[in-house]
N, C-alpha and C positions, 0 to 999 in steps of 0.2 A: 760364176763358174760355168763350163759349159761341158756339158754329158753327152759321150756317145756313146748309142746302146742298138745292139743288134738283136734284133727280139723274131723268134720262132715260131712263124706263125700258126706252122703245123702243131707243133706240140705248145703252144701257148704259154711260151716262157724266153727268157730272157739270155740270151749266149752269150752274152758279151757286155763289158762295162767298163768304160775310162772317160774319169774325169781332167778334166786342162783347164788352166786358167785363163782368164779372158784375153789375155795377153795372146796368149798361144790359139787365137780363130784357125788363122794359115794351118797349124799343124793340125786341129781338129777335124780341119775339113779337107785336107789330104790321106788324115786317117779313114774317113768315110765314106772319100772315094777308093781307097786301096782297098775297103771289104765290103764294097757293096760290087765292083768291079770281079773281086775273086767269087762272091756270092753268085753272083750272073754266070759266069763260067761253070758253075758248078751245079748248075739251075735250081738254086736253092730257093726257097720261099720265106726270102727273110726280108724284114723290115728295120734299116741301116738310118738310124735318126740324128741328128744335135740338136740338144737342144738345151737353153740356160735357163738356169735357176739362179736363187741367191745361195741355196744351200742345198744336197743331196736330202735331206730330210723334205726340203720346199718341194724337190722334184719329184721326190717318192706321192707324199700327196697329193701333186696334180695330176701326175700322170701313173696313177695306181696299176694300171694294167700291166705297165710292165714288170713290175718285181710280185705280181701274186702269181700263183703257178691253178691251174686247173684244176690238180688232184685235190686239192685243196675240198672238202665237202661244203666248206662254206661260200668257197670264192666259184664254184660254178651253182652252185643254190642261187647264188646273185647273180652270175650271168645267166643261166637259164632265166631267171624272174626278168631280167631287164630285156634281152630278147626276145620273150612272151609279149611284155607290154608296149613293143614296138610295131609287134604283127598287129592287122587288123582284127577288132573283133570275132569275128566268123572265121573266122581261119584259128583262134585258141581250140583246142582240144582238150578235153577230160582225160586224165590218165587214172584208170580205178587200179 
C-alpha cells in the first residue's frame, strides 16, 4: 500500500490521508505533487509525504507522529520528554 498524508506542521496534526495501491505509484505521486504545489501557492507549512507500508496499522506504528494530535496531554508529555533529552545537558531547565 502506499499512503499519502499531508501533515500540519503548525498545528501538529494530520490534514490529509489517502491510501492507493502499489499499482497506482503514477497516481500517488501526481496526487502529491498536485498538494504539495497548491500548498506552496498558499505558503502553507505542510509536510506532503508517500509513503509504503504493508498495512495502515504498519504505518500508523512507524510513523506515529503523524496520526497523534498535540492536545493530546500525553502525546506532548512525550514530546516535550524527547525534546528535553535531545538538548544538551546544561541548557535542561527546572520548571518549579
Amino acid at each position: 500500500m502506499i499512503f499519502l498524508i499531508e501533515y500540519d506542521r503548525t498545528h501538529s496534526q494530520t490534514t490529509f490521508f489517502q491510501n492507493f495501491p502499489d499499482a497506482e505509484l503514477t497516481q500517488a505521486q501526481s496526487a502529491r505533487i498536485e498538494r504539495e504545489v497548491a500548498a506552496n501557492q498558499r505558503s502553507l507549512s505542510l509536510e506532503i509525504v508517500l509513503l509504503e507500508a504493508k498495512s495502515e496499522e504498519t504505518l500508523r506504528r512507524t510513523h506515529a507522529r503523524y496520526f497523534e494530535h498535540v492536545n493530546s496531554p500525553e502525546v506532548a508529555t512525550r514530546l516535550l520528554n524527547e525534546a528535553l533529552s535531545e538538548m544538551p545537558q546544561q541548557a535542561v531547565f527546572r520548571l518549579a
